[in-house]
N, C-alpha and C positions, 0 to 999 in steps of 0.2 A: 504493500500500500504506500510505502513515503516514499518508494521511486517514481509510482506515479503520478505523486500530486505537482504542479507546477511547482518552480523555485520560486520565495519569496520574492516581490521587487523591493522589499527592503536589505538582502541580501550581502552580504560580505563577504568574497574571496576569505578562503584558507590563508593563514598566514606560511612562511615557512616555520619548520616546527623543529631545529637543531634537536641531534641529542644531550640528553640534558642525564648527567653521572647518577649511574645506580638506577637508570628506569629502564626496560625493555616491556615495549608492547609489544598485541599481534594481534591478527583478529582471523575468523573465518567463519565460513556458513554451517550451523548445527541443524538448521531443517525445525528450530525450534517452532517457527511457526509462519516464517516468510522463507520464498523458494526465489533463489538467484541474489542472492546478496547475503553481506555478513554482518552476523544477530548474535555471535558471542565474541567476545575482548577478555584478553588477558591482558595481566603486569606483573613482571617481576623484580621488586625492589631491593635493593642490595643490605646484606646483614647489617642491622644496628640501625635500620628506618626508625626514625618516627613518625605517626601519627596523629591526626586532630578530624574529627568531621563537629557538621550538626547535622541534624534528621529532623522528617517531618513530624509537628505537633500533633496530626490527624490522631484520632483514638482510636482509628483502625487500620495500624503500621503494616506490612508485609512483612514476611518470616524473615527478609533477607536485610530489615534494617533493625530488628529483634536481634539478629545473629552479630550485626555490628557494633551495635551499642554495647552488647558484651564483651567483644571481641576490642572494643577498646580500654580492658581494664588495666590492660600492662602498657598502653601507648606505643606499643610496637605493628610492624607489619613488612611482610616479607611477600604479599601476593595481593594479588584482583583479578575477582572473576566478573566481569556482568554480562549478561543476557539480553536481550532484547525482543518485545514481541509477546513478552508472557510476563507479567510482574509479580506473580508467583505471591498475591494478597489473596486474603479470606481462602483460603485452601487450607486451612484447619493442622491436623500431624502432618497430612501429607507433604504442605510446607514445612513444617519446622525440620523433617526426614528428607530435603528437597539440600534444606543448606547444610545439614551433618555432612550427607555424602558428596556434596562438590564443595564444600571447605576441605575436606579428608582428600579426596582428588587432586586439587594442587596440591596442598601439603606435601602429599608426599613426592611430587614431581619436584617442587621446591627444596625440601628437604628442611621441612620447619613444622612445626606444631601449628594445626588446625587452626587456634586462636590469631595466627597470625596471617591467617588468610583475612579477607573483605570483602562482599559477596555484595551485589547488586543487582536488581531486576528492571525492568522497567517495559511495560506493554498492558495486555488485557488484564481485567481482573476477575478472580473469581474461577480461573479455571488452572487446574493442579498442572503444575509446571514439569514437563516430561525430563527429567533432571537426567535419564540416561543416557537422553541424548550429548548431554552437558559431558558425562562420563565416558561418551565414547570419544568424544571433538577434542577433548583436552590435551590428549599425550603428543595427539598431532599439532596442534597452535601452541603449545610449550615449547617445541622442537624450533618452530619458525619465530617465536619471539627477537626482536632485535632493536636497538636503540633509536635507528630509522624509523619504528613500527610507531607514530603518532596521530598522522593522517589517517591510516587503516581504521586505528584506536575511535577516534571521532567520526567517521563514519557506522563502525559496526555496533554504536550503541542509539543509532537512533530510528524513530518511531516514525508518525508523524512531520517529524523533520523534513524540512527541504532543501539543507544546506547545513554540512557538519561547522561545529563551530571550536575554534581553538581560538587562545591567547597565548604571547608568549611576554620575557620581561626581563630587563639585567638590570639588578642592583649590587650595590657595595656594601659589607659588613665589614666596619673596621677597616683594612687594606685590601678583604677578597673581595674578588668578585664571585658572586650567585647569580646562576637564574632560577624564572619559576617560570614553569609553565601551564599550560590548562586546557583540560576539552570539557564539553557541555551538551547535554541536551537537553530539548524543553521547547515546547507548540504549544500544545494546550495543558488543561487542568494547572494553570499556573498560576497560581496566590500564593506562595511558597510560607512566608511567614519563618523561615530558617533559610533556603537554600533553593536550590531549581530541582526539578524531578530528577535530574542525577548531575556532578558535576565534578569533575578528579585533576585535581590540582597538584603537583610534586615542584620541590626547588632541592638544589644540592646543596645547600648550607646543612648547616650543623647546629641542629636547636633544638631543645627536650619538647617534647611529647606537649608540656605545660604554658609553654612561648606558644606555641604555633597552634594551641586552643586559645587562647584569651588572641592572639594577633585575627583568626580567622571568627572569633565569634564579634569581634568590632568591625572586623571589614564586611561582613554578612550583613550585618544591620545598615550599613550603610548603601548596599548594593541588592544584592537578591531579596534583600525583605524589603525593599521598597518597587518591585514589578508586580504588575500583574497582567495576566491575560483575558481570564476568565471569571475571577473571585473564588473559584475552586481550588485546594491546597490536595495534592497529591497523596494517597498511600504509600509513595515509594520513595518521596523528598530526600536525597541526599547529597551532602557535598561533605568529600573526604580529601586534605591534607597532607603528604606525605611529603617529610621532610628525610632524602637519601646522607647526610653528613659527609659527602662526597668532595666537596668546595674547601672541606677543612681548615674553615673560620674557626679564630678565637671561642671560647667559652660565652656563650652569653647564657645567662639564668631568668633574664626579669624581660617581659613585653617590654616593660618600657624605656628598656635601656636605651643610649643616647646613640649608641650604634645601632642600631636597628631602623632609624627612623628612616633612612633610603629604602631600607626593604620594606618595613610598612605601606610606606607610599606607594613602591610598585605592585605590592601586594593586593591592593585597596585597588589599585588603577585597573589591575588584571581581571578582579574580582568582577569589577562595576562592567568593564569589555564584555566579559563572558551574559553577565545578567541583560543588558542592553540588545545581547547577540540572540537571547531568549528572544524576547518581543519582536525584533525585528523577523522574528520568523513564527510569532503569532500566528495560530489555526487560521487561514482566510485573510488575512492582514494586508491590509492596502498601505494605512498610515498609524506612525508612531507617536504618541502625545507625549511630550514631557509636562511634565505640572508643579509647578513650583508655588510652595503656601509661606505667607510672611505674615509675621503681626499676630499670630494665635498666642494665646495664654500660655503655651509648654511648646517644646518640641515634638512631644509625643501630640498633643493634640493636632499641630502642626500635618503629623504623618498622617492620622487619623483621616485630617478632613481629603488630605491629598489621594490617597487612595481611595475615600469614598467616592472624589471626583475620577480617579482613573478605572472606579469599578461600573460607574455608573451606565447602565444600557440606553438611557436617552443622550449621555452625553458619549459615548463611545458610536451609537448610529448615526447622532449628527455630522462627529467627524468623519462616518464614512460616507455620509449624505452631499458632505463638503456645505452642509447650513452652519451657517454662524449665528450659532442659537445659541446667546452666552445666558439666557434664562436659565437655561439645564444645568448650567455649572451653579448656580444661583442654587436652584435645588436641590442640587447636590450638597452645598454647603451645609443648608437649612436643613436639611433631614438626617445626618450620620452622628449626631446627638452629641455634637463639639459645642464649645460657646463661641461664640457669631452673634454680631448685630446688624440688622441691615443696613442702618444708620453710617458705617463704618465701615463698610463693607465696600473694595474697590475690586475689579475685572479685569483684564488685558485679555488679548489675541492676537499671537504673532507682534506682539513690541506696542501692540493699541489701545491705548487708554477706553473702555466704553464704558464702565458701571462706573461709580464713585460717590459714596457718601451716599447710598441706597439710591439712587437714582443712573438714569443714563447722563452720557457728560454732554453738557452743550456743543450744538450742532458736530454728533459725532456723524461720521461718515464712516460706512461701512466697507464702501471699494478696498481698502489695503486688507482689514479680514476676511473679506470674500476671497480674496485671489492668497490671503495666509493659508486659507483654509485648502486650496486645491493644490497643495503644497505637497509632500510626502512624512512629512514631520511637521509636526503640530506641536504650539507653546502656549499654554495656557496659566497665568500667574495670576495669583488669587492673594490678597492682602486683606488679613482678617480685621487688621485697624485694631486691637486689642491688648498686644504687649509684643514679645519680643521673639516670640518660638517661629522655626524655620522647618522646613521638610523640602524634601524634591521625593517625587514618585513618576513612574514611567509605565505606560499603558498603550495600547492598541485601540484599533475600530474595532466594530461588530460586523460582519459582514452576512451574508447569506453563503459564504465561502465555509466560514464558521460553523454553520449549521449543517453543509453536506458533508465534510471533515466527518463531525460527529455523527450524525445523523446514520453514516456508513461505518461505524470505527469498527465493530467486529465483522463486518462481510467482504 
């Protein structure tokens, strides 16, 4: 199904994707549940990895982010399996016996303890994941894994998708240089609230397990928890971290040590690339809104109203309508149960003043929003007039694109 759908026109070329110390992908076709393309990816991380993810809040997780959450309790990791096609949720033993046996599968190809494998799904839900397929494909894509294998890696984890997505990045620690790099995927069910529906990130520096959770749970708030596509948050939401110790930088112990702020930055920068590279390939997606909220009482309220305006389905069909129908955002405001005064309350589209102090602004003219609006990215700033709190959130249109996507997802 996602080789058939058109490529997004919001679309981004592959980067080049160097290799990066202590990672080997690979990927090929397991027959999991798409024919002529590949639906399973490995990774093999060099001894003494650490690790970091976050997962999704949903309350009803997939076996294979149950197995991680575990699987992170000694902050190591030596492997990655994901699949694609089948996300291996609500499938009751048969999942939790789905990830025993392909954690136990690399393992022992790797030659590491089950716990340090990291197991991902991502496709239909609800239907038991044929895992022996998993068990026959492995011995052979272990074999081909190689430092080159990152392209491969981003293609063979995606669904829906219409264009595999990576990030790459150099920064400095101290005197070394690192990089990080990253693949993604994510179309639909995207309200993440942690992370994208899967997303695997490695750098070759040298940082415990407890750096590289606190650095990736701040750049996550700032990036993937601020997309949406749909307002729906995924059962399989993951984004995992591995840092290979390959770069052999100094000792650093603390996020916020004063050498680290180069890599933060790039880290944050990559984070935000990958999350952005989600929307732009939104189910049906024509055009991308950014939304930017000032003057709210908090920051969090700030978020709050920003993605009620990037969730909202009259203001997401106008932007595919190409109407400058900034009412919508108006109601948007009014209804996500922030403080907001109308009184106080200013509008923009595309750089243009129209609402201000609850009213329209004297003799506004519409021509620069109308022709904002047929634009391919959409700016929409919202000033709550009220104190000091800030947010940015990132959204899509609705289209009827959207609705055959789904409408078809399991046939």
């Amino acid at each position: 199904m996602a080789n058939a759908l058109p490529v997004s026109p919001l679309s981004r070329p592959l980067p080049e994707l160097p290799p990066l110390a202590g990672v080997r992908f690979g990927a090929t076709e397991a027959g999991i549940r798409y024919r002529g393309r590949t639906d399973l990816v490995m990774a093999e991380f060099a001894p003494g990895t650490t690790v970091a993810g976050v997962y999704t809040r949903s309350k009803c997780p997939g076996a294979p982010v149950d197995w991680c959450r575990a699987a992170m309790a000694d902050g190591r990791a030596r492997a990655l399996v994901v699949n694609a096609g089948n996300a291996n949720v609500f499938t009751g033993r048969a999942g939790f016996e789905a990830t025993q046996a392909n954690a136990a599968d690399a393992a022992r190809l790797v030659g590491c303890a089950a716990s340090e494998v990291f197991l991902a799904s991502t496709g239909v839900i609800g239907e038991v994941l044929p895992y022996r397929k998993i068990s026959v494909a492995l011995p052979g894509l272990y074999a081909t894994l190689s430092e080159h294998g990152w392209a491969d890696a981003a293609r063979g984890i995606m669904t829906t998708d219409t264009f595999p997505k990576a990030a790459t990045r150099v920064a400095r620690i101290g005197a070394t240089t690192v990089r990080i790099q990253g693949i993604a995927k994510g179309s639909g069910m995207i309200a993440p609230d942690m992370a994208t529906m899967l997303a695997f990130v490695a750098t070759d520096a040298k940082l415990p397990a407890s750096v590289i959770q606190a650095l990736l749970d701040d750049g996550v708030r700032r990036s993937f928890n601020c997309i949406t596509v749909d307002s729906d948050t995924s059962t399989s939401d993951m984004l995992l971290l591995f840092a290979t110790g390959q770069a052999g930088n100094a000792e650093v112990t603390r996020a916020d040590a004063p050498e680290l702020a180069e890599f933060r930055t790039a880290l944050d920068s990559l984070l935000l690339e990958l999350a952005l590279l989600v929307i732009r390939d939104g189910e049906g997606v024509t055009k991308m809104m950014h939304i930017t909220v000032t003057g709210a009482v908090s920051d969090q309220s700030a978020h709050n109203i920003a993605m009620a305006v990037a969730n909202s389905p009259l203001v997401k069909t106008a932007v595919a309508g190409e109407d400058a129908n900034w009412g919508r955002v108006v109601m948007a405001v009014g209804k996500c149960g922030e403080p907001a005064n109308r009184d106080t309350l200013s509008v923009s589209i595309g750089g243009t003043c129209i609402a201000q102090n609850g009213t329209v602004v004297p003799d506004y003219d519409e021509t620069p929003v109308v022709a904002h609006m047929r634009g391919r990215e959409i700016e929409i700033a919202i000033d709550i007039g009220l104190a000091n709190g800030t947010a940015q959130a990132w959204g899509c249109d609705l289209t009827h694109g959207y609705i055959n996507i789904n409408g078809a997802y399991r046939s």
